[in-house]
N, C-alpha and C positions, 0 to 999 in steps of 0.2 A: 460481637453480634454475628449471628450465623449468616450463610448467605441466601439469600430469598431461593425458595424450592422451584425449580422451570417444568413444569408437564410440557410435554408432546399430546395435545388433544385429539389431532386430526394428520392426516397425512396420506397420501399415495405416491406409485412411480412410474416412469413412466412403462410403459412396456419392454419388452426385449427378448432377442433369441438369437440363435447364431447366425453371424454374417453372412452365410448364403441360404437363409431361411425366406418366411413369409413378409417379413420388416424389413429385409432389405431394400425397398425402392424409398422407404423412409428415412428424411432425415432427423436430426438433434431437436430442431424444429419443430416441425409437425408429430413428430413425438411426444415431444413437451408441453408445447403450448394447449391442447385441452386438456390434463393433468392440472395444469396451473390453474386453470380456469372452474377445471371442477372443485378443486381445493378449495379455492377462495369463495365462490359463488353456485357454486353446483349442490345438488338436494342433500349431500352429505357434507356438503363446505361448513367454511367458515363465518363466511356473510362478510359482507364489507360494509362502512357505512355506519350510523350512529355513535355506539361506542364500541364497536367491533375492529378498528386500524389494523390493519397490516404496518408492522416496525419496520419489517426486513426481509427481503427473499436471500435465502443461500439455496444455489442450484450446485447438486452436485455431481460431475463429471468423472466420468473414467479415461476417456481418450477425444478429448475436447478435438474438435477443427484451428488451427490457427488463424483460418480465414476470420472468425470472430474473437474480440479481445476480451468480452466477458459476455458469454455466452448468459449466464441470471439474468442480465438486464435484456438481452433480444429475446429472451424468450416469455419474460413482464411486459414486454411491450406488445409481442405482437397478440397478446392473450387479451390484449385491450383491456387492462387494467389501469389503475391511479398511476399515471405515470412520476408523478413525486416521490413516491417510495422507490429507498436505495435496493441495490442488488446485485451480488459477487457475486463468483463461481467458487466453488472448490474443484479442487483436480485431485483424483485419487486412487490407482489403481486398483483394489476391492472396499468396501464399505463406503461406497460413496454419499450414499442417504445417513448413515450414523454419523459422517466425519459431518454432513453439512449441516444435520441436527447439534450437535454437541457445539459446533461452532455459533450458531446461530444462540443456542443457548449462554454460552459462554460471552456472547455482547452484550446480551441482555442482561445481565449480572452483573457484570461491570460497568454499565452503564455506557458504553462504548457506540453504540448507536450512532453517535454522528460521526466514530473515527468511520465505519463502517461504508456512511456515506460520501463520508472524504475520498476512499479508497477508490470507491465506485468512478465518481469524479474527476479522480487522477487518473484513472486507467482511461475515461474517453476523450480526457485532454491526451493521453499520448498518443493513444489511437491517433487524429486527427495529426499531432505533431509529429510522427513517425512517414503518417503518408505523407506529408506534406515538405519531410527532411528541416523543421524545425528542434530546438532544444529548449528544453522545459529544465531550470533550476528551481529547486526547491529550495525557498528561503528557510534559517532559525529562526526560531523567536526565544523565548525565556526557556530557562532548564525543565516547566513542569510538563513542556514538550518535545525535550529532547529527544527520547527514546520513541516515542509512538512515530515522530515525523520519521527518526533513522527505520525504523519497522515500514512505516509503509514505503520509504521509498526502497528498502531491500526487497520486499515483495512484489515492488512494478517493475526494478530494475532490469532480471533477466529475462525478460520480453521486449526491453526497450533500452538496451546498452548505449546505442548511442545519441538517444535523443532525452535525455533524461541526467544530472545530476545534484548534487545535493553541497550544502554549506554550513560545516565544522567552525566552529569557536574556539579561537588559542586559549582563554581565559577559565573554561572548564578544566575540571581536575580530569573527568573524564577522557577528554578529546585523544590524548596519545592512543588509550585503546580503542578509540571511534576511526583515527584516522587508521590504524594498521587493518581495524574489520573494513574499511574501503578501497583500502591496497589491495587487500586477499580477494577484492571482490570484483577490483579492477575499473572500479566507478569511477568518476569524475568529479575530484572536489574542488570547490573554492572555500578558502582557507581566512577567518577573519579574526578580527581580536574580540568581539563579541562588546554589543553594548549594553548590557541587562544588568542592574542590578542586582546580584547574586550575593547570597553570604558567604561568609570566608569557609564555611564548610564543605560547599561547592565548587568555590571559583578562587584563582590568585587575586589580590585585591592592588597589590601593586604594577608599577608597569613596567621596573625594568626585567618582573620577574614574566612577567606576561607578555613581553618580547623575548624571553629568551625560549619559552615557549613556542610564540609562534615561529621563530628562527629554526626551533627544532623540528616543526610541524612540516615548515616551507621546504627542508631537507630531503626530509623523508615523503613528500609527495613528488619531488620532482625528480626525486632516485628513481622511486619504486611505484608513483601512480601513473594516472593517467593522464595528461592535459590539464594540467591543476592550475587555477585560478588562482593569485597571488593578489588579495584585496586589500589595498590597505591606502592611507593617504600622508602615512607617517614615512619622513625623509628616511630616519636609521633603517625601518625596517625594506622599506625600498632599496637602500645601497646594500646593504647584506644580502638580499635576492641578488641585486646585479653582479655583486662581489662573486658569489658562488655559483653562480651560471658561466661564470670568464672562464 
């Protein structure tokens, strides 16, 4: 089955000119925020309301401020809009309005919409955990979320290295190339045997072979990561950490 066809209906941006022009006393901000507002509600908008919903804002940035961690959302809100509707940023050195259209359409498609608002979510939990010099881990759950959870937290990571990591399962076939892409990334994992029912396509089904995995996992994080979390409640595999740390 094909994939459902996405039009682009409506759209504007916001203005712009060169840095020491007539826009410079304007910020990201007050640039944006009536764009948004005429978009959605303005005589050429979209209308809000009935069955008219906004799914999703993607705002999209050339040379963002770091003072904000996702500029979509300050600029949804202060446009006094549905504050329930999610909203990223894209960052993009040229075509920023095309990268954050194709994006926006490419969740739509995939029916991704709530990873979307997930994203959203986790960026202003770390905002808060960042100022605040707390750490945010990202729990697993079952393999049909392995990869979206390792996606988004690669995507919050390099904004927020140290207050942010994530938790690998010895038990995937997967994990040896999950833990080396968090070595290369220099993240912060905690390392488990995974409790999920998986099938043998997936996952080791026995345990002495899914200790020797994690043994292998437990190795290679404490060589080459970072601060790696060593979870487990199993005697053998606790002495083998203590063994290899002597």
């Amino acid at each position: 089955m094909a994939d459902p066809a996405t039009y682009i209906v409506q759209g504007l941006r916001s203005p712009f000119s060169r840095i020491d022009r007539e826009l410079e006393a304007f910020d990201a901000l007050q640039l944006s925020v009536p764009v948004a507002q005429q978009t959605v509600v303005g005589e050429i908008g979209l209308g809000i309301g009935g069955d008219r919903q906004v799914d999703l804002v993607v705002w999209g940035s050339v040379i963002p401020s770091l003072a904000v961690a996702n500029w979509g959302r300050e600029v949804w809100l202060d446009a006094a809009l549905d504050q329930s509707v999610p909203a990223l940023t894209i960052v993009q050195q040229c075509a920023t309005s095309l990268a954050a259209a194709t994006h926006a359409a490419a969740q739509a498609r995939a029916g991704k919409i709530d990873l979307a608002l997930c994203y959203d979510n986790l960026l202003r939990l770390l905002s808060v955990a960042t100022e605040k010099n707390i750490f945010v881990r990202l729990d697993m759950e079952g393999s049909d979320l392995t990869e979206s959870t390792i996606s988004i937290f690669e995507s919050a990571y390099p904004d927020h290295p140290d207050h942010v990591g994530i938790v690998l399962q010895a038990y995937l076939h997967r994990t040896a190339e999950d833990v080396a892409r968090m070595c290369d990334l220099n993240a912060r994992v905690r390392i488990c045997k995974g409790a999920y029912g998986e099938p043998a396509e997936i996952a080791y089904q026995d345990m002495p072979t899914i200790r020797e995995r994690y043994v292998d996992y437990m190795k290679k994080l404490i060589v080459d990561g970072r601060y790696p979390g060593i979870a487990t409640h199993d005697d053998i595999l606790i002495e083998a950490t203590k063994t290899f740390v002597r």
